[in-house]
N, C-alpha and C positions, 0 to 999 in steps of 0.2 A: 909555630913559626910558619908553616903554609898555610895555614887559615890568615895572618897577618899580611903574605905578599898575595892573597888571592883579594883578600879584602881592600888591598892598595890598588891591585890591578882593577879592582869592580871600581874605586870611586874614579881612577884615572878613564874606566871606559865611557861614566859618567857626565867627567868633566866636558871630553871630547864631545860626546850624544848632546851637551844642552851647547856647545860651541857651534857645533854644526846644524841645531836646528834656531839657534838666532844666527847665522848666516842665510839659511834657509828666509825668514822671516823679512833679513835685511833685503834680499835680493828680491824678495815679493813685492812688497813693500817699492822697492826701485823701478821693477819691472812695472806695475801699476801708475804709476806717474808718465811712462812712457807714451809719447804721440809719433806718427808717422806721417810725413807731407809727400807727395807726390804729383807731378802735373805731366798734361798731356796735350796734344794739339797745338804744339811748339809755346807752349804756356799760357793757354787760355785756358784751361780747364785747371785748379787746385784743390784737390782732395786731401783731407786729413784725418787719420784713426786712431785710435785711441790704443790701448793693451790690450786690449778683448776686437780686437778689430773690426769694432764700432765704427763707421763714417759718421764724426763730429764738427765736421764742417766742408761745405763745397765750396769754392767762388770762383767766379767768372771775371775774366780780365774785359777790359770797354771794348776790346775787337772781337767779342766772341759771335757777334752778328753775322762775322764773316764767316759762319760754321754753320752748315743746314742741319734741323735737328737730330738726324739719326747719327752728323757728323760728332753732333756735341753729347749726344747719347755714347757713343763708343769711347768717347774723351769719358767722359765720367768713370764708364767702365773701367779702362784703363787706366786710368789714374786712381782708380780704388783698388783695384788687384795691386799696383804697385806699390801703392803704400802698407799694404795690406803684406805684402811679398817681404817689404824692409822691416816693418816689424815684426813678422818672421825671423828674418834674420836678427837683429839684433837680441829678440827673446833668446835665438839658439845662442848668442854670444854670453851674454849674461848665466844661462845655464850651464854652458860649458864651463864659465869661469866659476861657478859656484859646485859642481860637478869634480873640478881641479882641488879646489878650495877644501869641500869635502871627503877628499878620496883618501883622506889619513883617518878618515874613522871604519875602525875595524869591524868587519863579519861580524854576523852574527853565529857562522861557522866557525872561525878562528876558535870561540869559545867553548861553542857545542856541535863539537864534529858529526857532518849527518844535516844539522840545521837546516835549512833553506834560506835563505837570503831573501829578504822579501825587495831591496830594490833587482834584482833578477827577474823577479814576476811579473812587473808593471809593464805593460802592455805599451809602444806607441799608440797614442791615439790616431785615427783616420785623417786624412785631409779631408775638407768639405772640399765640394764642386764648386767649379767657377763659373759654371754653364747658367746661363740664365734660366728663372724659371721655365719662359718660352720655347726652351731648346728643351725640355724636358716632356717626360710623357704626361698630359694631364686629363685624366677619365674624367673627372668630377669637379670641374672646377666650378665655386662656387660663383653664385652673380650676384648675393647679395654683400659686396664687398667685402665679406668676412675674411679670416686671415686662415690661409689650408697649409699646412705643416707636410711637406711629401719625405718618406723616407727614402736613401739611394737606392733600396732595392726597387723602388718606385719609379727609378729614372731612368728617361733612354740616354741611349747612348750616341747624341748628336749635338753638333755645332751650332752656330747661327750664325 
């Protein structure tokens, strides 16, 4: 008889584990189609990014003339952080809701007491810098256009 309700309880923790990992999937899946627009310089400047906060498209409104370049430089800026910032945020929304969604699936403790819980272990990832490369320390930079990868411990710690 206890083998029958351990063996009931394993296929119900089952059912749960493949429910919650096509929610997982659906919300990937959702999250990936996701874009984010933002504009700046009382809306001359339109940035858009993608889910991987990609910039997928810029455009400039017919009065952006009226912006001297380093003015239309900081618009860009800004308008990528921002968009960059909303899809931020709505990732965290979707997570949450999928977070919510999921939290009726049971420990892996509940069953074997002692366990570890492996969503416990998962680390937040780091924010990237918003600093522009320029604002950063660069020893080596190369000149022949190549593309140099700097790591944060690589970076100073200043504005521009």
């Amino acid at each position: 008889m206890a083998n029958e309700v351990a063996h009931s309880q394993l296929e119900d923790l089952a059912d749960t584990v493949r429910a919650g990992m096509a929610a997982i999937a659906r919300t990937q899946q959702e999250q990936s189609q996701l874009t984010a627009t933002a504009t700046a310089a009382a809306g001359r400047v339109s940035v858009v990014v993608n889910a991987e906060n990609v910039v997928i498209q810029v455009r400039f409104s017919d009065n952006i003339d009226d912006l001297s370049f380093p003015e239309i430089a900081r618009a860009v800026t800004t308008a990528s952080q921002d968009a960059a910032a909303a899809m931020h945020r709505k990732t965290k929304e979707l997570l949450d809701t999928l977070r919510a969604d999921t939290a009726r699936i049971p420990r892996l403790s509940e069953y074997l007491p002692g366990m570890p819980d492996v969503q416990d272990m998962i680390p937040e990832p780091p924010r990237a810098p918003v600093t522009p490369p320029s604002a950063r320390k660069r020893d080596d930079e190369p000149s022949d256009g190549t593309v140099r990868f700097t790591a944060l411990s690589e970076t100073a710690e200043s504005a521009w």
